[in-house]
PyMOL Python script that loads the backbone (N, CA, C, O; Angstrom):
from pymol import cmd

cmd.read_pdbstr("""\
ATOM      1  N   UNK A   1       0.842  -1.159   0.000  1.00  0.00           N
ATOM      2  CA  UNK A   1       0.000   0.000   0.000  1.00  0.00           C
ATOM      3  C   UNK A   1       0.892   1.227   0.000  1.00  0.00           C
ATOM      4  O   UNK A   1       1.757   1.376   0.863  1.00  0.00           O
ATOM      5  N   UNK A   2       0.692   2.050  -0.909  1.00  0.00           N
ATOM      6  CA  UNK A   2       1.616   3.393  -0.811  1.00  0.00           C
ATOM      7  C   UNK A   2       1.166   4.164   0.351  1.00  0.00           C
ATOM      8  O   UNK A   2       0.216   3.857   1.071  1.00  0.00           O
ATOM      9  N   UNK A   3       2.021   5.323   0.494  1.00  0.00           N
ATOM     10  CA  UNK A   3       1.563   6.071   1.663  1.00  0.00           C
ATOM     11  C   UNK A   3       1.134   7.296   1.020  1.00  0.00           C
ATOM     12  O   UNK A   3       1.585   7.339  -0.125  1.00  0.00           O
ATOM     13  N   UNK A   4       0.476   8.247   1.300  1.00  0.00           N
ATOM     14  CA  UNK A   4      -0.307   8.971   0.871  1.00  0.00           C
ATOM     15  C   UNK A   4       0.545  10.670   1.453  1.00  0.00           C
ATOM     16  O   UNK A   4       0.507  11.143   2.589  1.00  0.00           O
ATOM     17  N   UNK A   5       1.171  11.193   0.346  1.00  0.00           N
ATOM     18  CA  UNK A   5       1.870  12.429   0.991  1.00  0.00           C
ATOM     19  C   UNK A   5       0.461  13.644   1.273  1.00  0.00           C
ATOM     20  O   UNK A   5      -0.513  13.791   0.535  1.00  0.00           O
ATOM     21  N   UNK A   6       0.768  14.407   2.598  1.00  0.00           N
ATOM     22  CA  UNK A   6      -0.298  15.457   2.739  1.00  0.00           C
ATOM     23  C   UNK A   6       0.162  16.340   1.809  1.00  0.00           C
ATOM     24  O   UNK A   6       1.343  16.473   1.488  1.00  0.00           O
ATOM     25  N   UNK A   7      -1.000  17.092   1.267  1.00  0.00           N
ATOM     26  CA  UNK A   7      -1.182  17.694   0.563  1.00  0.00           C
ATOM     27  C   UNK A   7      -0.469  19.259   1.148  1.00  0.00           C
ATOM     28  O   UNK A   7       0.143  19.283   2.215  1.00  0.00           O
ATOM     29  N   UNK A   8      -0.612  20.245   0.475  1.00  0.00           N
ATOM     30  CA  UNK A   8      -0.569  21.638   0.875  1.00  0.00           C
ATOM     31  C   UNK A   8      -2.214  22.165   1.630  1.00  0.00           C
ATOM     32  O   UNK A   8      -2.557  22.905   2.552  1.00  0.00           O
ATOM     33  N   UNK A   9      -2.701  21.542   0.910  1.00  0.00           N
ATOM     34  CA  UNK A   9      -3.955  22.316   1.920  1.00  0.00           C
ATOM     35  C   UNK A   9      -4.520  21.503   3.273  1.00  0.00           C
ATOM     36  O   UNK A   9      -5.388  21.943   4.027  1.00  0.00           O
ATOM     37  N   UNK A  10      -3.853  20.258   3.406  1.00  0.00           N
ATOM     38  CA  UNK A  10      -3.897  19.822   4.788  1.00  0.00           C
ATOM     39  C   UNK A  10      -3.087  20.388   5.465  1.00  0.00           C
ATOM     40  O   UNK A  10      -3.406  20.837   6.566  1.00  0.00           O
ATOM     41  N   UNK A  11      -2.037  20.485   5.048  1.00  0.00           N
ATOM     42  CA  UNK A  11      -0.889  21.282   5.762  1.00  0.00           C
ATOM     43  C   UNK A  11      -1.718  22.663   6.734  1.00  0.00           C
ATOM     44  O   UNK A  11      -1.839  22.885   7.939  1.00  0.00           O
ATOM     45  N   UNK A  12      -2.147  23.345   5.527  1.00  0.00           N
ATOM     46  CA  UNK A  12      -3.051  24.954   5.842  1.00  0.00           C
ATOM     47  C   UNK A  12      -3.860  24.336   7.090  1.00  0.00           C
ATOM     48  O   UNK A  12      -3.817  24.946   8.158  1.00  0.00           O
ATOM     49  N   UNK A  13      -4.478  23.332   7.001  1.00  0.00           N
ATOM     50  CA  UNK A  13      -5.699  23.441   8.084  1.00  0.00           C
ATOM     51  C   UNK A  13      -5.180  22.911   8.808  1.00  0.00           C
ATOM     52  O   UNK A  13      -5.257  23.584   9.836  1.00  0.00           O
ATOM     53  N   UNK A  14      -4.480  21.802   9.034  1.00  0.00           N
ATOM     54  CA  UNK A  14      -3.428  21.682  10.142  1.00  0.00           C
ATOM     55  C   UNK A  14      -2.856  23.509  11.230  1.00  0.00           C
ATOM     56  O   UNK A  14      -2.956  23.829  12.414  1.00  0.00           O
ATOM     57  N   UNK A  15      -2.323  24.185  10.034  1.00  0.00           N
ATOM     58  CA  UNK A  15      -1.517  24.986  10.465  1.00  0.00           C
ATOM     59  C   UNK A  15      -2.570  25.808  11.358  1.00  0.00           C
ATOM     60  O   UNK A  15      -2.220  26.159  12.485  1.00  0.00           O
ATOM     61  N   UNK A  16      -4.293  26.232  10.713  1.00  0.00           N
ATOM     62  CA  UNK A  16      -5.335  26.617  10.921  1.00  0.00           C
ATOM     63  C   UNK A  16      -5.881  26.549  12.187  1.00  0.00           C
ATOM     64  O   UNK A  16      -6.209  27.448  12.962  1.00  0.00           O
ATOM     65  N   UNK A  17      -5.952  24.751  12.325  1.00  0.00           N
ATOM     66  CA  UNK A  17      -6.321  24.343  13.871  1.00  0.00           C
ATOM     67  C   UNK A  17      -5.439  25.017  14.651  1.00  0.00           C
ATOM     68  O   UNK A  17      -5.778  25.846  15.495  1.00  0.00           O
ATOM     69  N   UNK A  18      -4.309  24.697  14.405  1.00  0.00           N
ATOM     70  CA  UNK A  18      -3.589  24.441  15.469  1.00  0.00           C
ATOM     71  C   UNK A  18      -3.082  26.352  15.950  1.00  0.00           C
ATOM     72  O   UNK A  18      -2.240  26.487  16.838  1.00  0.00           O
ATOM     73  N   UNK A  19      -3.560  27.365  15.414  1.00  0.00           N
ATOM     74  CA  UNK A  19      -3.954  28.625  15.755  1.00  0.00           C
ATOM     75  C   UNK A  19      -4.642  28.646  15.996  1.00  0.00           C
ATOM     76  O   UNK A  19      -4.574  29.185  17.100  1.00  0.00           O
ATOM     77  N   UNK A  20      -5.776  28.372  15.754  1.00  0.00           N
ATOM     78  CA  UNK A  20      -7.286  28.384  16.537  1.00  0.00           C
ATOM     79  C   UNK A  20      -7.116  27.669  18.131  1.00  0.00           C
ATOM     80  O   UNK A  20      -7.528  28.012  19.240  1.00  0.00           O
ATOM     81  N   UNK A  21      -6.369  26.610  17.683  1.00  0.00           N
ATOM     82  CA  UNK A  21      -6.786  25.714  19.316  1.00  0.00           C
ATOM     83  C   UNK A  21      -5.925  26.736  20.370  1.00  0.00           C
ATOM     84  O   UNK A  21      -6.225  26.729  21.564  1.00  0.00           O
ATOM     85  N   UNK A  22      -4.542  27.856  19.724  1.00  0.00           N
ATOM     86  CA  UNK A  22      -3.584  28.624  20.966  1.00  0.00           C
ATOM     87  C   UNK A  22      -4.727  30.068  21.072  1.00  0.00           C
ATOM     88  O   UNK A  22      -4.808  30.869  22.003  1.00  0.00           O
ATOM     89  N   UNK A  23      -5.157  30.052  20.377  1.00  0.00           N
ATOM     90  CA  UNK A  23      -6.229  31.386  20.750  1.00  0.00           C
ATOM     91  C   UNK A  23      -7.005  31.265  21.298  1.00  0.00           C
ATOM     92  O   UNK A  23      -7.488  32.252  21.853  1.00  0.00           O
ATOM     93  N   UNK A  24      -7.637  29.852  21.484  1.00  0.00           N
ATOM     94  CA  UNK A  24      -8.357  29.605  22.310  1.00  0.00           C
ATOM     95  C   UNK A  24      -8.171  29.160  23.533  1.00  0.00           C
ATOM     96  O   UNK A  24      -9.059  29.261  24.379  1.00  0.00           O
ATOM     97  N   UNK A  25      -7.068  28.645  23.768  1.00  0.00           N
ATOM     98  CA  UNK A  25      -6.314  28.615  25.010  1.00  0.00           C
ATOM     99  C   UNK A  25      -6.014  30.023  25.476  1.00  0.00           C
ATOM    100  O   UNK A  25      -6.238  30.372  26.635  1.00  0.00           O
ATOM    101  N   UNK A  26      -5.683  30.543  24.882  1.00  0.00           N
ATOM    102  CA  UNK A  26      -5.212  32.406  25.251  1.00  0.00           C
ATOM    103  C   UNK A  26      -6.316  32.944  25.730  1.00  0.00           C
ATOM    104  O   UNK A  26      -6.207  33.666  26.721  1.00  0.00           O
ATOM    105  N   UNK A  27      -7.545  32.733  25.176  1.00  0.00           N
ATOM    106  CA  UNK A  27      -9.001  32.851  25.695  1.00  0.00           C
ATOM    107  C   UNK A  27      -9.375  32.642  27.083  1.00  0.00           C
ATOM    108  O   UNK A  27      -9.809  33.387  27.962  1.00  0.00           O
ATOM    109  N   UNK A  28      -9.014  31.145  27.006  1.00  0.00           N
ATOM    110  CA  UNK A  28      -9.190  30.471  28.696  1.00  0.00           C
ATOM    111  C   UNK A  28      -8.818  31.093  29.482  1.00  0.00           C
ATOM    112  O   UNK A  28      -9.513  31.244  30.486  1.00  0.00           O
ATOM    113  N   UNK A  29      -7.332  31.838  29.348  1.00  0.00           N
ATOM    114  CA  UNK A  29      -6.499  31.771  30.402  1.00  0.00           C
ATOM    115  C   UNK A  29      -7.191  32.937  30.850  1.00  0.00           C
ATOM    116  O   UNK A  29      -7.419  33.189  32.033  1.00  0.00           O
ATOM    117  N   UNK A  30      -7.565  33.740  29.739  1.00  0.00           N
ATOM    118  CA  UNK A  30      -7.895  35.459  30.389  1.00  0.00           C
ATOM    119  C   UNK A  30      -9.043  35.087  30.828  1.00  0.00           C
ATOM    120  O   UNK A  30      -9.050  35.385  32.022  1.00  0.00           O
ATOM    121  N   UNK A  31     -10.340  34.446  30.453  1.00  0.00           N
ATOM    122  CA  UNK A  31     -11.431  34.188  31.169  1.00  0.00           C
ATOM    123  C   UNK A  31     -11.652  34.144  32.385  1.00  0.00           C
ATOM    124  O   UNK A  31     -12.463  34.730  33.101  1.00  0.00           O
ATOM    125  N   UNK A  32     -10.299  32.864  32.714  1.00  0.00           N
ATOM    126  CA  UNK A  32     -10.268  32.377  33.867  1.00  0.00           C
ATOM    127  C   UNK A  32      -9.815  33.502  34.882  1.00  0.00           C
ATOM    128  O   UNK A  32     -10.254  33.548  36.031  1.00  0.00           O
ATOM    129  N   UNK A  33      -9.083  34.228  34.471  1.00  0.00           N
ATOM    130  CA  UNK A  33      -8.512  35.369  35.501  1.00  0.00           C
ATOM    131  C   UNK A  33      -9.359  37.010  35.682  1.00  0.00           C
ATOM    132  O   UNK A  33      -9.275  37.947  36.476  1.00  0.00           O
ATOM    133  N   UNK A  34     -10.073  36.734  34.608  1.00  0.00           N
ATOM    134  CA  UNK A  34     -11.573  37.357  34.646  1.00  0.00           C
ATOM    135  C   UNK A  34     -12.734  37.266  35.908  1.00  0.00           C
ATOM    136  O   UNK A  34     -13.346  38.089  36.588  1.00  0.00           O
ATOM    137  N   UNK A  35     -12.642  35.157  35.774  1.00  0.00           N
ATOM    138  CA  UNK A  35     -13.496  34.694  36.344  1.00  0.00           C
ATOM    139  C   UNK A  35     -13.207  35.075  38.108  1.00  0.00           C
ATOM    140  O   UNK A  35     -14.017  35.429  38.964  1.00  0.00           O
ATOM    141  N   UNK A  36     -11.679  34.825  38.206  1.00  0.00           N
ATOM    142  CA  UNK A  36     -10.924  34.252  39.798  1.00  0.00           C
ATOM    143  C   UNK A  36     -10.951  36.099  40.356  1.00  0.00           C
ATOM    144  O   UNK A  36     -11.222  36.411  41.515  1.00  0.00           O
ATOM    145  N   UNK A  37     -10.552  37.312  39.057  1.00  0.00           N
ATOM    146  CA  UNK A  37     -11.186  38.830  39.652  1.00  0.00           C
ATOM    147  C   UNK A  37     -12.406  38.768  40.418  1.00  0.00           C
ATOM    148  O   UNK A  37     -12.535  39.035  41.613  1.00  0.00           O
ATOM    149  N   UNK A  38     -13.290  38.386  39.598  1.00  0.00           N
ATOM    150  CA  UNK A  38     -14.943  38.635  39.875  1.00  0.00           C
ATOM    151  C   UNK A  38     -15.168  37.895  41.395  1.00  0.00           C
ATOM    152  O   UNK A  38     -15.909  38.373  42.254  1.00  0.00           O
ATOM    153  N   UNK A  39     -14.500  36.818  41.538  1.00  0.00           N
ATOM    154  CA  UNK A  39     -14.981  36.062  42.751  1.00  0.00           C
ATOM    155  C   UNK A  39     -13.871  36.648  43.971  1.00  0.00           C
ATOM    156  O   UNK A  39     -14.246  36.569  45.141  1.00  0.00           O
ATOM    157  N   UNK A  40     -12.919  37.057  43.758  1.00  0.00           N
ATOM    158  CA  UNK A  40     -12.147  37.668  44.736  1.00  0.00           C
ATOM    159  C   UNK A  40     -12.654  39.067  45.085  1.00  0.00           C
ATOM    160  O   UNK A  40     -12.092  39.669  46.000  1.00  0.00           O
ATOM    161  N   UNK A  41     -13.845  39.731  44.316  1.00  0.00           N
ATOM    162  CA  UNK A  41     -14.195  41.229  44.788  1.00  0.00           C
ATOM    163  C   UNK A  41     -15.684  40.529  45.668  1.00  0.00           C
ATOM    164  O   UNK A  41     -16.123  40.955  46.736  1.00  0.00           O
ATOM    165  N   UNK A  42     -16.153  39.566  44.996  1.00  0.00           N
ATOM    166  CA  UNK A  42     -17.340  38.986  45.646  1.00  0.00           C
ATOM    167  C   UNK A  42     -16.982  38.654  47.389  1.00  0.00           C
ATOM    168  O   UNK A  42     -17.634  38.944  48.392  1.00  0.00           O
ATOM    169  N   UNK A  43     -15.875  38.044  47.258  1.00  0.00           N
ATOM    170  CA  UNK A  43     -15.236  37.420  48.796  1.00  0.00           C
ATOM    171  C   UNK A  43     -14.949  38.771  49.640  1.00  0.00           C
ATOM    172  O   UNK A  43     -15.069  38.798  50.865  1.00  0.00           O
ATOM    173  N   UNK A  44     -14.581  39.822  48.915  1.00  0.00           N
ATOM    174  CA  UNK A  44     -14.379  41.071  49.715  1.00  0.00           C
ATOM    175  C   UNK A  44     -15.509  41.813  50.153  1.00  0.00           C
ATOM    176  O   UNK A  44     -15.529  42.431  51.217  1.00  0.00           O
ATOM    177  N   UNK A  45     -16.598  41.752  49.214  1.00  0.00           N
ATOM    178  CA  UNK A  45     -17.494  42.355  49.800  1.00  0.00           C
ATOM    179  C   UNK A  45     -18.329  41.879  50.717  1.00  0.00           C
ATOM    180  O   UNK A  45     -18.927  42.602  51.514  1.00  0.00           O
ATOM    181  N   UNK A  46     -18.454  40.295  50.655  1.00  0.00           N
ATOM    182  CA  UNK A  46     -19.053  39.193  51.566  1.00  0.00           C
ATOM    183  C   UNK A  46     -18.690  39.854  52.728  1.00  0.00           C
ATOM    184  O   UNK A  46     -19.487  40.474  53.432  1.00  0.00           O
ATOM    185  N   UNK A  47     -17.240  39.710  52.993  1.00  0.00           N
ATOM    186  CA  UNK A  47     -16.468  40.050  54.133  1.00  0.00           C
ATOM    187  C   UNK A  47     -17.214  41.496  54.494  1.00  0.00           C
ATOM    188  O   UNK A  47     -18.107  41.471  55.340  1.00  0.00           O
ATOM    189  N   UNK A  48     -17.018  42.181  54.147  1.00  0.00           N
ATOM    190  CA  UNK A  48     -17.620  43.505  54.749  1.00  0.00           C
ATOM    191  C   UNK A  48     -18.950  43.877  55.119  1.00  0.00           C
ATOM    192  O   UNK A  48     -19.151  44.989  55.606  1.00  0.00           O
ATOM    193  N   UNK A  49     -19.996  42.957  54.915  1.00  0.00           N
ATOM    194  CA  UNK A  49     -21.328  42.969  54.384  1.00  0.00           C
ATOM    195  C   UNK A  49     -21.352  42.136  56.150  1.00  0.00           C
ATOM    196  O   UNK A  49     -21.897  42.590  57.156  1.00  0.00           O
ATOM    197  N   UNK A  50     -20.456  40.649  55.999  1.00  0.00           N
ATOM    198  CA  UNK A  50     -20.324  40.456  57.135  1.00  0.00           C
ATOM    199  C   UNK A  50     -19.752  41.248  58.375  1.00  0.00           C
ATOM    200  O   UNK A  50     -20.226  40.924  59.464  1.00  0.00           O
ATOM    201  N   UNK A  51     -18.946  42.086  58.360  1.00  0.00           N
ATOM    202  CA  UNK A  51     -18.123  42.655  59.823  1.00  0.00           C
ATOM    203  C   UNK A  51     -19.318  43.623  59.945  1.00  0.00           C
ATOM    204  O   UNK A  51     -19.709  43.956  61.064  1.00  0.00           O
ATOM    205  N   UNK A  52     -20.112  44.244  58.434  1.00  0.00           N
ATOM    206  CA  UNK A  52     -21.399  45.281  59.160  1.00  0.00           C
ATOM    207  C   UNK A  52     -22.326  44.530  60.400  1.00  0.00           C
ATOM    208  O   UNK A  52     -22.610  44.903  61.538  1.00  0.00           O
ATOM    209  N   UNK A  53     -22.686  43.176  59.549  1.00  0.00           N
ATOM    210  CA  UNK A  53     -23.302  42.764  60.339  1.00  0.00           C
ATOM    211  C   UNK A  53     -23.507  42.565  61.217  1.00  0.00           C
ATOM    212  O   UNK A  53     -24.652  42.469  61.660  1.00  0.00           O
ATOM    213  N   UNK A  54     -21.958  42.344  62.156  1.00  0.00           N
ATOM    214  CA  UNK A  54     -21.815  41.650  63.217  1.00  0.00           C
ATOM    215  C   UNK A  54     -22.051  43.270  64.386  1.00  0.00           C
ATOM    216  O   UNK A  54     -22.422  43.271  65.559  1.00  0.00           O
ATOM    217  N   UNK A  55     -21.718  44.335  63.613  1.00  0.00           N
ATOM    218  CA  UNK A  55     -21.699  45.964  64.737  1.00  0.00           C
ATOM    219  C   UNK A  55     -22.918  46.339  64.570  1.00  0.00           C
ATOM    220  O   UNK A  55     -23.507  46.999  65.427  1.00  0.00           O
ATOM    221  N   UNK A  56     -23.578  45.892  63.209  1.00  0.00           N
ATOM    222  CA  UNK A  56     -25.085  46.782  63.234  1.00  0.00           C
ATOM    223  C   UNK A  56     -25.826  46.995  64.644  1.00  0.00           C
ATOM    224  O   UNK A  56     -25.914  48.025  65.312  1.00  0.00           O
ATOM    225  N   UNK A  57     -26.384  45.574  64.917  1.00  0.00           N
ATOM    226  CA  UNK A  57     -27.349  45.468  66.137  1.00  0.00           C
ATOM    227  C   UNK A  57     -26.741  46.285  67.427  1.00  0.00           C
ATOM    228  O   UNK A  57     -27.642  46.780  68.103  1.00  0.00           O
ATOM    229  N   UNK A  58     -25.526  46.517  67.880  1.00  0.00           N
ATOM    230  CA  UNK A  58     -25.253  47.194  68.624  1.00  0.00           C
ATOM    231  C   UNK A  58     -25.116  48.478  68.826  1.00  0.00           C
ATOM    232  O   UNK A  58     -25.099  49.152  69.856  1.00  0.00           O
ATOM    233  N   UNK A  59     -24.962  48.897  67.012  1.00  0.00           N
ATOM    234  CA  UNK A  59     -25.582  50.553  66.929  1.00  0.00           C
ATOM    235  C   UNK A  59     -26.958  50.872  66.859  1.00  0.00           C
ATOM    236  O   UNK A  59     -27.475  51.851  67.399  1.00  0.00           O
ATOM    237  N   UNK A  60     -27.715  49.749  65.965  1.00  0.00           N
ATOM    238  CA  UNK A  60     -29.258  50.585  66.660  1.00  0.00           C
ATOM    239  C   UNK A  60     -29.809  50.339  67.543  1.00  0.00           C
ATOM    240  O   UNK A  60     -31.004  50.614  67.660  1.00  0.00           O
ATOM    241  N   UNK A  61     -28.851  49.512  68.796  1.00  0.00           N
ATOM    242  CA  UNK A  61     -28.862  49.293  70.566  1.00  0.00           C
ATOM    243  C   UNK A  61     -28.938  50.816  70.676  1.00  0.00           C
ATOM    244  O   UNK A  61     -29.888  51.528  71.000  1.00  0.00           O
ATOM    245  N   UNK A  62     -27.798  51.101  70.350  1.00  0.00           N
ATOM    246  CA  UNK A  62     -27.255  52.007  71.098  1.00  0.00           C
ATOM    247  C   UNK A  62     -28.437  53.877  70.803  1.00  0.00           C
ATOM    248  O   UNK A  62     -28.556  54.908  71.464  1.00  0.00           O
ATOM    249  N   UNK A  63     -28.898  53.482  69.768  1.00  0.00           N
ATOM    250  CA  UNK A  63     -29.251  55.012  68.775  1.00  0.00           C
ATOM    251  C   UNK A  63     -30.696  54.457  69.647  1.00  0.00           C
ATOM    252  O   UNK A  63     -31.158  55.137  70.563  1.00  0.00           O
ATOM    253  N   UNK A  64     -31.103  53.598  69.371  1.00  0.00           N
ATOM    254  CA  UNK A  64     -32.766  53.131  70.471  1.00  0.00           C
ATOM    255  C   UNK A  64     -32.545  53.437  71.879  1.00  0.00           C
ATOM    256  O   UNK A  64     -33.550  53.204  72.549  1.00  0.00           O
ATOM    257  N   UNK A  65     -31.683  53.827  72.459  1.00  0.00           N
ATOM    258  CA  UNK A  65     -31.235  53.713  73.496  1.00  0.00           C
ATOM    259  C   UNK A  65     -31.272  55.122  73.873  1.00  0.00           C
ATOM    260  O   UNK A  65     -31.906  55.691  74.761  1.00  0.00           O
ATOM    261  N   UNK A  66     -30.151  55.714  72.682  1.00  0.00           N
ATOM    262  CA  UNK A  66     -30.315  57.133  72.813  1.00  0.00           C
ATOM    263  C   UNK A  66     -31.446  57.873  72.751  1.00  0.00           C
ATOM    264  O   UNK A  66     -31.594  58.874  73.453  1.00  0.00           O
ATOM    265  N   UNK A  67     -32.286  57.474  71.960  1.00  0.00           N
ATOM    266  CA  UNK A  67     -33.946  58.310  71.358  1.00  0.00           C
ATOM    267  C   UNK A  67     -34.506  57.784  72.148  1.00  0.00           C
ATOM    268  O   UNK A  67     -35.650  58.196  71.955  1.00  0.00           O
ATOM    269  N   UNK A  68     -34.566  56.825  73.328  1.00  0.00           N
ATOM    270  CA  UNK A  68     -35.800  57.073  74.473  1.00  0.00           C
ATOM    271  C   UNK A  68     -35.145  57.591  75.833  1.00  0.00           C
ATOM    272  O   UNK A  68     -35.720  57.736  76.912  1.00  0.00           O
ATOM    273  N   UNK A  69     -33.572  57.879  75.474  1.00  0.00           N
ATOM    274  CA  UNK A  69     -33.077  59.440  76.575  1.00  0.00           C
ATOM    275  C   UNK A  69     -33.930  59.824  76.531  1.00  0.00           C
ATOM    276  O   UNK A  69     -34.894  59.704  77.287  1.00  0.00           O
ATOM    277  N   UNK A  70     -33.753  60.564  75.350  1.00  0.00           N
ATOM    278  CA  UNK A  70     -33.880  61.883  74.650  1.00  0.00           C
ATOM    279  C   UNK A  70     -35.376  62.096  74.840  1.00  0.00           C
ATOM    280  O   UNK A  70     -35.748  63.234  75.125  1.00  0.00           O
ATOM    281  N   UNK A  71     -36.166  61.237  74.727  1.00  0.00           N
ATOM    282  CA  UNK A  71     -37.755  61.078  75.059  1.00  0.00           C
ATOM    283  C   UNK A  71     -38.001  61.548  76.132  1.00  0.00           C
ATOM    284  O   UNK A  71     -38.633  62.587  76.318  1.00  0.00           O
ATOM    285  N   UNK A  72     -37.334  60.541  77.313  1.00  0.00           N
ATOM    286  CA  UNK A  72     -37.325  60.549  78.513  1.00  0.00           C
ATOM    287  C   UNK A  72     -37.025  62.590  78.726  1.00  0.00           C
ATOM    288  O   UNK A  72     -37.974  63.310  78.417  1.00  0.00           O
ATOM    289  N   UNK A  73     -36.362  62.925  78.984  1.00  0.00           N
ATOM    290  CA  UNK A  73     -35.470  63.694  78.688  1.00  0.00           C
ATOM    291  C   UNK A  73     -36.352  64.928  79.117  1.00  0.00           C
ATOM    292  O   UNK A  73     -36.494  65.612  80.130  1.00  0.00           O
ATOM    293  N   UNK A  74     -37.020  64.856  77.492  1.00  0.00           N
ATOM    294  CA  UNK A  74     -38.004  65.646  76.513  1.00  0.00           C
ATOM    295  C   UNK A  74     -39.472  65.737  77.082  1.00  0.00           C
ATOM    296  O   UNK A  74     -40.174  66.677  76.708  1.00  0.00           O
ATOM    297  N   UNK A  75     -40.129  64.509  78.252  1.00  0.00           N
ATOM    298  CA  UNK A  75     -41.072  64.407  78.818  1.00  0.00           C
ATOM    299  C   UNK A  75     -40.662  65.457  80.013  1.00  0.00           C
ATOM    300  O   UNK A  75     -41.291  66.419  80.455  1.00  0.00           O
ATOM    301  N   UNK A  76     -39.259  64.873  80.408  1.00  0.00           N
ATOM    302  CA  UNK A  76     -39.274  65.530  81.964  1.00  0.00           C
ATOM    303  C   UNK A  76     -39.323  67.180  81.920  1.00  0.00           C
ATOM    304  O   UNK A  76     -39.793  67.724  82.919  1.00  0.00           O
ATOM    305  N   UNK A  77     -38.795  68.155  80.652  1.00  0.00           N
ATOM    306  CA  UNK A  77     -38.822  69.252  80.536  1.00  0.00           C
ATOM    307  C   UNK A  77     -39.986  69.244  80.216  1.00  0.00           C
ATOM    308  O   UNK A  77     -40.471  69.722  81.241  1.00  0.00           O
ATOM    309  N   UNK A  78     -41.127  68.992  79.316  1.00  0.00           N
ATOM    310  CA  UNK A  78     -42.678  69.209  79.663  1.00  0.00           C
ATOM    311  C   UNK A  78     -43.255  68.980  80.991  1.00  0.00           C
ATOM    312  O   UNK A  78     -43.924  69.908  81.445  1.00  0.00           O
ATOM    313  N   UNK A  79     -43.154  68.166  81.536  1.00  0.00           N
ATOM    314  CA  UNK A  79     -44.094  68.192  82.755  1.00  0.00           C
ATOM    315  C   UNK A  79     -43.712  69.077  83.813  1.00  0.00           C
ATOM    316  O   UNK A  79     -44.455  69.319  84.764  1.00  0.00           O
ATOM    317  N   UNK A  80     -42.606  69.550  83.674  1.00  0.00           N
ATOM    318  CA  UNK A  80     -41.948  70.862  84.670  1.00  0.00           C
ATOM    319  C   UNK A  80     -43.082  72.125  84.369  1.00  0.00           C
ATOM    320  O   UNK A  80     -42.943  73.222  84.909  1.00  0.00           O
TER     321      UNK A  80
END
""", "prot")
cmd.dss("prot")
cmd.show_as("cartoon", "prot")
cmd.util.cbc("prot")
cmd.orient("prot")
């Protein structure tokens, strides 16, 4: 059986793929570091969303606390 020499235009699409398949790898890579940005600003804001959380309740302790002084306060100079 002879062997069959590639042609010139297999050659081309050979040469074709095989640019397509590094551009598309070049693709991935930026995607991916696209992707690993987006989730590292997500983790930051988690974080902060959490540390609010954890002081909130003790500031509107504290502001509820203050506004029925201030009530208090505000009664005792009326009834004088």
């Amino acid at each position: 059986m002879d062997r069959i020499e590639p042609t010139l235009s297999d050659e081309k699409i050979r040469a074709e793929i095989a640019k397509l398949a590094a551009e598309t790898a070049r693709l991935d890579v930026e995607r991916s570091e696209q992707v690993k940005a987006e989730i590292a600003k997500l983790v930051a804001e988690t974080a902060k969303i959490n540390a609010e959380a954890r002081w909130y309740p003790f500031v509107a302790t504290a502001g509820l606390f203050a506004a029925a002084l201030a009530f208090l306060k505000l009664m005792d100079v009326v009834m004088r």
